[in-house]
N, CA, C and O atoms as a Maestro MAE file, in Angstrom:
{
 s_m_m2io_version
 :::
 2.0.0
}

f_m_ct {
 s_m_title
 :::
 protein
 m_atom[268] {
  # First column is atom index #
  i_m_mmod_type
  r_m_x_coord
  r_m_y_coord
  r_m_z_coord
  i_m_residue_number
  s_m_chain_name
  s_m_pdb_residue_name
  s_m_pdb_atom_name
  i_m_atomic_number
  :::
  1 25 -13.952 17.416 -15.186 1 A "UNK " " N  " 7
  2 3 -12.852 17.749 -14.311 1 A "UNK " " CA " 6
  3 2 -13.367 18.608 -13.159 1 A "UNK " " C  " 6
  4 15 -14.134 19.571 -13.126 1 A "UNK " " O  " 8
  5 25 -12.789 18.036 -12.363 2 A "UNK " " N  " 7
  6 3 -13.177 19.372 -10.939 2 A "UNK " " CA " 6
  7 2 -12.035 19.602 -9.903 2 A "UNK " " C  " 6
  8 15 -11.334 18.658 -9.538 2 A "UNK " " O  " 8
  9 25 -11.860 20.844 -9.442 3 A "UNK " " N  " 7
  10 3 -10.719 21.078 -8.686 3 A "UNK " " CA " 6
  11 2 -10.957 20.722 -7.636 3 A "UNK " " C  " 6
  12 15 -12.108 20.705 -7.201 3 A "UNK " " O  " 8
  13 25 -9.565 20.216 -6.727 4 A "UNK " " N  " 7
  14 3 -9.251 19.421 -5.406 4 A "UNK " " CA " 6
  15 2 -8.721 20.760 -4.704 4 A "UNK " " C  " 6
  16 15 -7.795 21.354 -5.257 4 A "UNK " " O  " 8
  17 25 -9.072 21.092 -3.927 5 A "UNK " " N  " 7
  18 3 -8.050 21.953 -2.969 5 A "UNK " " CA " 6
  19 2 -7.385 21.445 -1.823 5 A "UNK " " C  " 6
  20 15 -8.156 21.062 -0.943 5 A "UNK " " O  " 8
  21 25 -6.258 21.340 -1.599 6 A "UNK " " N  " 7
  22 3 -5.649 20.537 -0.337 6 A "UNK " " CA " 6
  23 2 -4.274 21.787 0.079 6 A "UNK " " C  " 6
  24 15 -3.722 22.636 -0.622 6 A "UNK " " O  " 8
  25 25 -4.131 21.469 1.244 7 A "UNK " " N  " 7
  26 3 -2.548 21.727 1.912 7 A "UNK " " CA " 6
  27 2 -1.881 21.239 1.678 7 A "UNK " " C  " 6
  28 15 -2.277 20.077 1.769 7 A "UNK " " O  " 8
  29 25 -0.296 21.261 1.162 8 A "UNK " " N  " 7
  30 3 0.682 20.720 1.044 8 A "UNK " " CA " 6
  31 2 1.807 21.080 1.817 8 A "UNK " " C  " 6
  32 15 2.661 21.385 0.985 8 A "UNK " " O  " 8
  33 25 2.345 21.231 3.103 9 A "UNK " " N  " 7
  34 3 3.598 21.898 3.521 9 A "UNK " " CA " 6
  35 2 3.275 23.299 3.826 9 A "UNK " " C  " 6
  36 15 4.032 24.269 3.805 9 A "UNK " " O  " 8
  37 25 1.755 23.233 4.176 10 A "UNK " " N  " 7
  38 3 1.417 24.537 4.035 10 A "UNK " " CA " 6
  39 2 0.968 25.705 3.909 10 A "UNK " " C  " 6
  40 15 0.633 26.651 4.621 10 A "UNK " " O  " 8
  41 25 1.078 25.249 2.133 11 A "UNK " " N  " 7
  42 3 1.098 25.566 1.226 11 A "UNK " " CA " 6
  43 2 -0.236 25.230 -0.164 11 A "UNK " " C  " 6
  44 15 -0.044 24.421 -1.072 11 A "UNK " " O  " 8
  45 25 -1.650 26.150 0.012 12 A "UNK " " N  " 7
  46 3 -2.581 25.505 -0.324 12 A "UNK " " CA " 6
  47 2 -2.361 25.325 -2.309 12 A "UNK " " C  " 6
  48 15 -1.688 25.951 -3.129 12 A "UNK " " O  " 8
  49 25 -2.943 24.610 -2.370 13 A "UNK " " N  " 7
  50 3 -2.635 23.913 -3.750 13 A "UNK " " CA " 6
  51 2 -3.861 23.511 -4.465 13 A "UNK " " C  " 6
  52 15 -4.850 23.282 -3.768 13 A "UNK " " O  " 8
  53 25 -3.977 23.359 -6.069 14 A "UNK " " N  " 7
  54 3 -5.165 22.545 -6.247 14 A "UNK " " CA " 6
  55 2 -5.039 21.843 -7.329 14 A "UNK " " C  " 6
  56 15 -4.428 22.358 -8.265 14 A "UNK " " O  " 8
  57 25 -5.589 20.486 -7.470 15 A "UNK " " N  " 7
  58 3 -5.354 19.719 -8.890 15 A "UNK " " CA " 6
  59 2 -6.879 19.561 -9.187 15 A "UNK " " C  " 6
  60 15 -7.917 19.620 -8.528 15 A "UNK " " O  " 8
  61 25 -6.441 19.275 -10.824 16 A "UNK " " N  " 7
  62 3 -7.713 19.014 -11.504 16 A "UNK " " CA " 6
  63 2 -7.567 17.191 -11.782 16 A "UNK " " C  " 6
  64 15 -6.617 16.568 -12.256 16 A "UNK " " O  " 8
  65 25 -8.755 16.748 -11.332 17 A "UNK " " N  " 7
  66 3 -9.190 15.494 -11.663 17 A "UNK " " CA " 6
  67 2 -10.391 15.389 -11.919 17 A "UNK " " C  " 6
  68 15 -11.113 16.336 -11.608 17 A "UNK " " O  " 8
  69 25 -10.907 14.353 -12.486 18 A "UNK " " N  " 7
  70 3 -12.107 13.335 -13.026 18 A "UNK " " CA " 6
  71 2 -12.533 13.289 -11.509 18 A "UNK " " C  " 6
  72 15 -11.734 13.251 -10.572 18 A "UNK " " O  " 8
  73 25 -13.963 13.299 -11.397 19 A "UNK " " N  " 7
  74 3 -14.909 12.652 -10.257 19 A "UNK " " CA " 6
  75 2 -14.684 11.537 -9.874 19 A "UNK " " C  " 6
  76 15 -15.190 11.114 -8.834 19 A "UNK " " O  " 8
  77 25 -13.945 10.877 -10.564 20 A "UNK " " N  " 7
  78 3 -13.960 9.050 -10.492 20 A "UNK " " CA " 6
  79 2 -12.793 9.086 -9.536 20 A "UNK " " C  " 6
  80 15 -12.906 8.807 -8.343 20 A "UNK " " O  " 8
  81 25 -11.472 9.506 -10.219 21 A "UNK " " N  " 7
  82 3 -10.475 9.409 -9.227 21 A "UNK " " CA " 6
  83 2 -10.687 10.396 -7.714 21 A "UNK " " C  " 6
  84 15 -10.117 9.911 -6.737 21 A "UNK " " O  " 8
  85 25 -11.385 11.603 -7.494 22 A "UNK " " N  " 7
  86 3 -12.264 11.849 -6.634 22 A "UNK " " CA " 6
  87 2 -12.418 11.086 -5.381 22 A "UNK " " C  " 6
  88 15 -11.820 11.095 -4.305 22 A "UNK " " O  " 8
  89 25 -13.674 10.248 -5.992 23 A "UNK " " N  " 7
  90 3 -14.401 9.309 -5.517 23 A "UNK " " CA " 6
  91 2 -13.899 8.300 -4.966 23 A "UNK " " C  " 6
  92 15 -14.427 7.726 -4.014 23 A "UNK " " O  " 8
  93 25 -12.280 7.793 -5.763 24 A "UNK " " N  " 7
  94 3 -11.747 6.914 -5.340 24 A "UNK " " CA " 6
  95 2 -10.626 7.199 -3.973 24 A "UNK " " C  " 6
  96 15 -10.362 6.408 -3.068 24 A "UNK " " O  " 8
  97 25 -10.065 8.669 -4.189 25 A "UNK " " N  " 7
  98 3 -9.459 8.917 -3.020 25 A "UNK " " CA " 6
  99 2 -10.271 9.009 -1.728 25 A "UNK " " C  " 6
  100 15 -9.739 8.722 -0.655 25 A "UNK " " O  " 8
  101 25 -11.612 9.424 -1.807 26 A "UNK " " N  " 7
  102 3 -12.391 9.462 -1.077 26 A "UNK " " CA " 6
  103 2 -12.608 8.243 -0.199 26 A "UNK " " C  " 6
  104 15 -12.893 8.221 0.998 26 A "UNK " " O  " 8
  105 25 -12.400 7.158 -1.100 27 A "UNK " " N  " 7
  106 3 -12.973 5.903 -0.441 27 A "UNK " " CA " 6
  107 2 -11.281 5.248 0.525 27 A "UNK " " C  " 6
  108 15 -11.066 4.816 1.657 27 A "UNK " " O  " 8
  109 25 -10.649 5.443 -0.386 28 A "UNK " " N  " 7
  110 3 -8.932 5.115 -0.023 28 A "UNK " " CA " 6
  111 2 -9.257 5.506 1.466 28 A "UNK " " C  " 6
  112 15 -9.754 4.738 2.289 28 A "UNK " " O  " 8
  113 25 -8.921 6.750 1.677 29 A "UNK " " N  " 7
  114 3 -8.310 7.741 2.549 29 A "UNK " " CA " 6
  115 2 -9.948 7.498 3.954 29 A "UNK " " C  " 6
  116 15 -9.849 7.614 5.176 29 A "UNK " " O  " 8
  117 25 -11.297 7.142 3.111 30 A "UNK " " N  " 7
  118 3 -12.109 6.186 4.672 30 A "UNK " " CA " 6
  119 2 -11.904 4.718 5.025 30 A "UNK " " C  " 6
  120 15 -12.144 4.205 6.118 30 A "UNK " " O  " 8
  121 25 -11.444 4.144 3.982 31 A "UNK " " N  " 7
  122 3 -11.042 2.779 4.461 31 A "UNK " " CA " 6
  123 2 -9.650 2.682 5.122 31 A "UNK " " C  " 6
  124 15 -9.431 1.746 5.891 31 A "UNK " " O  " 8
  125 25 -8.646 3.654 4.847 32 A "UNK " " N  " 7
  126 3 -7.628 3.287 6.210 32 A "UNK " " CA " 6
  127 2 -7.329 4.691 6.702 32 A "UNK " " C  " 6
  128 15 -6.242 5.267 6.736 32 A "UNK " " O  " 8
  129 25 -8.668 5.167 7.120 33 A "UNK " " N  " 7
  130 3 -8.894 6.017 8.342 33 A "UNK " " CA " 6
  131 2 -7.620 7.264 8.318 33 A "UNK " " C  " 6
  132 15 -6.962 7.466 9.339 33 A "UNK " " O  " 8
  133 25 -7.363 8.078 6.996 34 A "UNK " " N  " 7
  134 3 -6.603 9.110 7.102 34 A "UNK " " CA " 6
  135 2 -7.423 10.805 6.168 34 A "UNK " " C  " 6
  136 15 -8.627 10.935 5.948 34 A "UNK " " O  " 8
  137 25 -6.778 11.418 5.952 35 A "UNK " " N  " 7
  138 3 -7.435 12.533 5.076 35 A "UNK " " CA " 6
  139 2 -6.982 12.433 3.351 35 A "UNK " " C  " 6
  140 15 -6.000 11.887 2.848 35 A "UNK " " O  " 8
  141 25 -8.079 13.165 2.721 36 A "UNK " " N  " 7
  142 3 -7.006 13.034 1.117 36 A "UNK " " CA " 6
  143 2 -5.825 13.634 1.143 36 A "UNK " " C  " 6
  144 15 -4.836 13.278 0.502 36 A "UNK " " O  " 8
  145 25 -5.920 14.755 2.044 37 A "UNK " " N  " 7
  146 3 -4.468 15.667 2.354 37 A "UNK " " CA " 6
  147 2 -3.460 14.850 2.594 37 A "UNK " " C  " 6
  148 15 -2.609 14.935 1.709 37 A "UNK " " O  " 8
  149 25 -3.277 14.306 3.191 38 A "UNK " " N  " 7
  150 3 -2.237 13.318 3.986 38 A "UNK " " CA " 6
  151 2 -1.795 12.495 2.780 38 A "UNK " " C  " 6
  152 15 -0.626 12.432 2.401 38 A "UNK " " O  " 8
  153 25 -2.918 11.815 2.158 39 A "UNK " " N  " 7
  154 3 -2.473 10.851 0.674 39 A "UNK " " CA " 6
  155 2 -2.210 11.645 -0.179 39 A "UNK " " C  " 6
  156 15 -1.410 11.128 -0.959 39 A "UNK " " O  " 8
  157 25 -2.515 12.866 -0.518 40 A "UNK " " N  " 7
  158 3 -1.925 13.281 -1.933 40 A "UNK " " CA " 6
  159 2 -0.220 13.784 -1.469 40 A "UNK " " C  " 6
  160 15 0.801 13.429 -2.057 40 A "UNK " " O  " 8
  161 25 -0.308 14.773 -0.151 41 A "UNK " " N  " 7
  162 3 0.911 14.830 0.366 41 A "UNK " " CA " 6
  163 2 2.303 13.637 0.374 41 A "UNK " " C  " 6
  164 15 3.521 13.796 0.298 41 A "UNK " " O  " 8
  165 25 1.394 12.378 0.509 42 A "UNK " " N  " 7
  166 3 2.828 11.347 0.096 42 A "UNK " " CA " 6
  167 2 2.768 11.299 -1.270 42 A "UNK " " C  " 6
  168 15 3.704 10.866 -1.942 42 A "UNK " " O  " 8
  169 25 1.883 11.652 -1.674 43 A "UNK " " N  " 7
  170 3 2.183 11.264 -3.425 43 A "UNK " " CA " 6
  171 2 2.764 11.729 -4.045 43 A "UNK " " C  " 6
  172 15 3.275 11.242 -5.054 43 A "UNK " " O  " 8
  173 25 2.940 13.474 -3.407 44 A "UNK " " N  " 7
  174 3 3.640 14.663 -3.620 44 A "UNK " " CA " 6
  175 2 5.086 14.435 -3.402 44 A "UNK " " C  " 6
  176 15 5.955 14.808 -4.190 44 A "UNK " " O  " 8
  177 25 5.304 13.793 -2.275 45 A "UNK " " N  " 7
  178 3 6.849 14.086 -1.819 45 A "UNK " " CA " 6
  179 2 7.558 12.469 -2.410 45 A "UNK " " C  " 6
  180 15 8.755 12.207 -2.291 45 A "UNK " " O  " 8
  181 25 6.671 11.643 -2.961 46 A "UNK " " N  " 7
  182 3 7.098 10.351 -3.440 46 A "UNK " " CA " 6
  183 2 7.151 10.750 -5.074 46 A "UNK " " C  " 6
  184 15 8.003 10.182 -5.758 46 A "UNK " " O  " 8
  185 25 6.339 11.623 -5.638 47 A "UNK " " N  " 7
  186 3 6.703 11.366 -7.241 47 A "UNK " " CA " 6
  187 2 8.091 12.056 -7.848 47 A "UNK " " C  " 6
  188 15 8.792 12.970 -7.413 47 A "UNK " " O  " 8
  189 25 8.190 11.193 -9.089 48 A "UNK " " N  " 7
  190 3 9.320 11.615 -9.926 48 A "UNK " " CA " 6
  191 2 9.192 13.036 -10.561 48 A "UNK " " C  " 6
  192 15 8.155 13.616 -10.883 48 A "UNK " " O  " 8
  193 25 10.488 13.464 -10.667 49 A "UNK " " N  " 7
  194 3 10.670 14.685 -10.448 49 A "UNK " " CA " 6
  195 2 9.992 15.099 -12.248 49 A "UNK " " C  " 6
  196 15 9.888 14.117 -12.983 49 A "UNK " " O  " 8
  197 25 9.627 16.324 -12.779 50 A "UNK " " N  " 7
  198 3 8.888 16.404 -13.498 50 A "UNK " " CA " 6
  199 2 7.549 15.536 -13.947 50 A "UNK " " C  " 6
  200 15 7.400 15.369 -15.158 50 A "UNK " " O  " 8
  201 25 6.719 15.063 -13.185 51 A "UNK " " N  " 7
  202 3 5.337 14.447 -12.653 51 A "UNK " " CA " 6
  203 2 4.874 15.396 -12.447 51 A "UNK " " C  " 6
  204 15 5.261 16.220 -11.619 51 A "UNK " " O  " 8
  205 25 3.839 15.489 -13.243 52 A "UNK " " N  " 7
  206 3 2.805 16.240 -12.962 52 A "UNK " " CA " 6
  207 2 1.640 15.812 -11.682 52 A "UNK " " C  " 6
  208 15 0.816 14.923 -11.896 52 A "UNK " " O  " 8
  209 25 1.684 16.496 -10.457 53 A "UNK " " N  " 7
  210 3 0.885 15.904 -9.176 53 A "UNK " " CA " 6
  211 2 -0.361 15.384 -9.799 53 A "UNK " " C  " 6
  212 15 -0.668 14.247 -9.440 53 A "UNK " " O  " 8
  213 25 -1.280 16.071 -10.804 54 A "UNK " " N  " 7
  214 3 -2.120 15.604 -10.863 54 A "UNK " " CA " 6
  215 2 -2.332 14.133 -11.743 54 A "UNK " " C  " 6
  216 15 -3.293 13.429 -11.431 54 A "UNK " " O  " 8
  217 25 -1.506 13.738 -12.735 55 A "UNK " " N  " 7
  218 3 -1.164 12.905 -12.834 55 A "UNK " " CA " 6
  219 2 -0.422 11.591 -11.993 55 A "UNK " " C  " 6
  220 15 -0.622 10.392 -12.188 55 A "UNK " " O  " 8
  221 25 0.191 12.019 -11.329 56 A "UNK " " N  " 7
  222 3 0.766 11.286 -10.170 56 A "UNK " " CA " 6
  223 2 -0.107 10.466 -8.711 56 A "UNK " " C  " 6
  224 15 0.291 9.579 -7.955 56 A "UNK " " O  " 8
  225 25 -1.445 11.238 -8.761 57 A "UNK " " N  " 7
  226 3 -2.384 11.026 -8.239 57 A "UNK " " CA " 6
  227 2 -2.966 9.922 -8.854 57 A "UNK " " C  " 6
  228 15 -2.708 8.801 -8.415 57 A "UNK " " O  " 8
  229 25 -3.908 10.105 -10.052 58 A "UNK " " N  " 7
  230 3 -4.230 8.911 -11.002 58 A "UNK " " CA " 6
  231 2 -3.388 8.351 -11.075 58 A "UNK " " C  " 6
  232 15 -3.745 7.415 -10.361 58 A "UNK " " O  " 8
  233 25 -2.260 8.059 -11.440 59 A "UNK " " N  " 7
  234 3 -1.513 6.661 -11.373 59 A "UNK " " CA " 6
  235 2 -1.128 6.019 -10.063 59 A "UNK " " C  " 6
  236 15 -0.667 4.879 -10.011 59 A "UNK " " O  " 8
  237 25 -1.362 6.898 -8.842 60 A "UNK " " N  " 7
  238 3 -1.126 5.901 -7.517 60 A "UNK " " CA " 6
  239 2 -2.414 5.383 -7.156 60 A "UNK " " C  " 6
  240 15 -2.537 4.315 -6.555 60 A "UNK " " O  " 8
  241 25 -3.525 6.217 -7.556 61 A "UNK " " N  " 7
  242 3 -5.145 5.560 -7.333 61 A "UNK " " CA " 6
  243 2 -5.415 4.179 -8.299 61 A "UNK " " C  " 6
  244 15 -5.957 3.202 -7.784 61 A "UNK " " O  " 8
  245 25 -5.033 4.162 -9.623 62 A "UNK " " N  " 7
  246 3 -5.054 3.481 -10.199 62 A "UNK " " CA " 6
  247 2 -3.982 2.167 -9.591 62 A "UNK " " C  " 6
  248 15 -4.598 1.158 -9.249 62 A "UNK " " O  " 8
  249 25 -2.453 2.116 -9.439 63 A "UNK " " N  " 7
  250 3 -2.265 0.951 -8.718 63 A "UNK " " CA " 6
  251 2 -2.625 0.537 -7.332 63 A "UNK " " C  " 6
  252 15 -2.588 -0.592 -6.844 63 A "UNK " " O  " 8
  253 25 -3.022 1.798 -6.730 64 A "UNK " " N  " 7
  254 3 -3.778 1.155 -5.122 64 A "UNK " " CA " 6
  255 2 -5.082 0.616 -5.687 64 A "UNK " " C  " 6
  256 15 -4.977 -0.606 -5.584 64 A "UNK " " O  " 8
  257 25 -6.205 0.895 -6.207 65 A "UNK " " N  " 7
  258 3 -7.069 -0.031 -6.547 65 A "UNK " " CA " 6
  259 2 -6.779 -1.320 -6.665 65 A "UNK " " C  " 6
  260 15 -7.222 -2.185 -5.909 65 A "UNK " " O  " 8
  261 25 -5.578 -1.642 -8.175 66 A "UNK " " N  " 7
  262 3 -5.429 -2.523 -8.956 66 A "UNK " " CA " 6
  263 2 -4.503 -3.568 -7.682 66 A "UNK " " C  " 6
  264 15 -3.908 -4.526 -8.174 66 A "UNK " " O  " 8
  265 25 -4.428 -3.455 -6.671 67 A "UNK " " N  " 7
  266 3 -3.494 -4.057 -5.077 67 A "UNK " " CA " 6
  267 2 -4.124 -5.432 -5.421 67 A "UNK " " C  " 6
  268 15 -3.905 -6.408 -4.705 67 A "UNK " " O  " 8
  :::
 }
 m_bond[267] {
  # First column is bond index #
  i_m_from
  i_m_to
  i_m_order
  :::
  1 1 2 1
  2 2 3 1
  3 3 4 2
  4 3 5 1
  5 5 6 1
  6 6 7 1
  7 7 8 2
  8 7 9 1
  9 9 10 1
  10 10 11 1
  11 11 12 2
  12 11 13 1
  13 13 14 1
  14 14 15 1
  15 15 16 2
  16 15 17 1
  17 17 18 1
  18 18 19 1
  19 19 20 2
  20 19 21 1
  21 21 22 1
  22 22 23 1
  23 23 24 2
  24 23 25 1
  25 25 26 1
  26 26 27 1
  27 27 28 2
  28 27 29 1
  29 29 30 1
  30 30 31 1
  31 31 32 2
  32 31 33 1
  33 33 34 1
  34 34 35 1
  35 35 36 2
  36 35 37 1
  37 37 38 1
  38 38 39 1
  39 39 40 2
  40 39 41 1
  41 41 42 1
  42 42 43 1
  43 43 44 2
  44 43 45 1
  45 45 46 1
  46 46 47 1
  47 47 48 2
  48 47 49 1
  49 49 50 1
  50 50 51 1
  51 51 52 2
  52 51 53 1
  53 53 54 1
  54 54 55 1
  55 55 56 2
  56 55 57 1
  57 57 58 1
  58 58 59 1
  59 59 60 2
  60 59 61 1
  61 61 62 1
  62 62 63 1
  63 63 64 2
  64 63 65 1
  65 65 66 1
  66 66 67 1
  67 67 68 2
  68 67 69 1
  69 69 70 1
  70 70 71 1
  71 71 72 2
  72 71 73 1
  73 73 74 1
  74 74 75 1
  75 75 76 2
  76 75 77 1
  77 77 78 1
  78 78 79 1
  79 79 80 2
  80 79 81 1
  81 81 82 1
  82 82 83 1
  83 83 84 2
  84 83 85 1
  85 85 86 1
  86 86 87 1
  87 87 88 2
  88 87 89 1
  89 89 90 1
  90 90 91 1
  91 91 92 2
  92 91 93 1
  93 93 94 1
  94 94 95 1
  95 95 96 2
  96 95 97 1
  97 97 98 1
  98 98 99 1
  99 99 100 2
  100 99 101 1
  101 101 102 1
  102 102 103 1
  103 103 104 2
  104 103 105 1
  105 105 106 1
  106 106 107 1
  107 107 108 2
  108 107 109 1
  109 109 110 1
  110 110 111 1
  111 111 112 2
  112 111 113 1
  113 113 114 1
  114 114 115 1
  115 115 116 2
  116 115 117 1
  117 117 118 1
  118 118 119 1
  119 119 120 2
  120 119 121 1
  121 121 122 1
  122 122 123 1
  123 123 124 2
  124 123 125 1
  125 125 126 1
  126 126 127 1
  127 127 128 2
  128 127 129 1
  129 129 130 1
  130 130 131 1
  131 131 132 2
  132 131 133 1
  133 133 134 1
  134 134 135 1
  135 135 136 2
  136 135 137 1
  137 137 138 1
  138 138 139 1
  139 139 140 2
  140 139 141 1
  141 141 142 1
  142 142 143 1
  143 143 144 2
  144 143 145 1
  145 145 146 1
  146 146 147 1
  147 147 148 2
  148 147 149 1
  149 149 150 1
  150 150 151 1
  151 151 152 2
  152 151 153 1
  153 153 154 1
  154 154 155 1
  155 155 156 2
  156 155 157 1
  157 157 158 1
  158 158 159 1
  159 159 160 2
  160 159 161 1
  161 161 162 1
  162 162 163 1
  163 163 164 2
  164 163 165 1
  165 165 166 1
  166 166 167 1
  167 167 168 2
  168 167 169 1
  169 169 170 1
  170 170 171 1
  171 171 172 2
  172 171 173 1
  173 173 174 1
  174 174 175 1
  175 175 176 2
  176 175 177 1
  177 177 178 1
  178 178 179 1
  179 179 180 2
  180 179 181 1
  181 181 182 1
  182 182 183 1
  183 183 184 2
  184 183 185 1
  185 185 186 1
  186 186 187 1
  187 187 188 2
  188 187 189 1
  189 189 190 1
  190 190 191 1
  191 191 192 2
  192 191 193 1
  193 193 194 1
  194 194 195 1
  195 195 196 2
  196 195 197 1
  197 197 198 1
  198 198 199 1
  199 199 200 2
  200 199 201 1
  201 201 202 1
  202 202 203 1
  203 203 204 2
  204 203 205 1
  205 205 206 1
  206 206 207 1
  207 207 208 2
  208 207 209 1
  209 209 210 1
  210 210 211 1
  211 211 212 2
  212 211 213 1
  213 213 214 1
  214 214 215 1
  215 215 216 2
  216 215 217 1
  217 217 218 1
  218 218 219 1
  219 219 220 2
  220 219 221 1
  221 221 222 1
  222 222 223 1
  223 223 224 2
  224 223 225 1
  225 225 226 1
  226 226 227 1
  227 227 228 2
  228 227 229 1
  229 229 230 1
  230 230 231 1
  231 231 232 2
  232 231 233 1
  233 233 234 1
  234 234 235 1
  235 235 236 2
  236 235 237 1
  237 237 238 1
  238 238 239 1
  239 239 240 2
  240 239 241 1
  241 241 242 1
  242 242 243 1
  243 243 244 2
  244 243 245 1
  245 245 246 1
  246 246 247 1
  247 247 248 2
  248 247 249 1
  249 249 250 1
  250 250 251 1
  251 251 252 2
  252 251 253 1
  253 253 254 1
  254 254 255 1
  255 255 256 2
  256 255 257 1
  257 257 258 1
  258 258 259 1
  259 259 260 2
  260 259 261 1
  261 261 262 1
  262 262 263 1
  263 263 264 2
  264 263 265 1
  265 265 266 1
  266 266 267 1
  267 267 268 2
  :::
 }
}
């Protein structure tokens, strides 16, 4: 596990993830030319309410891969 630090509204924040999902936002967020900030931020203001962000993360990396 390793911590993410990002802005949210703000508001600095940090989740714990696997290197893999990492790696994968990493690649997301250079192939259509935005920041991880920006993607975890919609993931933030798109998940269901008691979602854990960091969970919510892995499951949107996991179906954007699986596209």
């Amino acid at each position: 596990m390793k911590k993410l630090s990002v802005s949210l509204s703000g508001h600095q924040t940090s989740v714990s993830l696997e290197q893999e999902f990492i790696t994968e936002l990493q690649r997301i967020a250079k192939d259509n030319q935005t920041s991880i900030a920006s993607i975890i931020s919609d993931i933030d203001a798109n998940r269901l309410p008691n979602t854990n962000l960091s969970s919510a993360i892995r499951i949107w990396v996991l179906k954007t891969v699986h596209k």
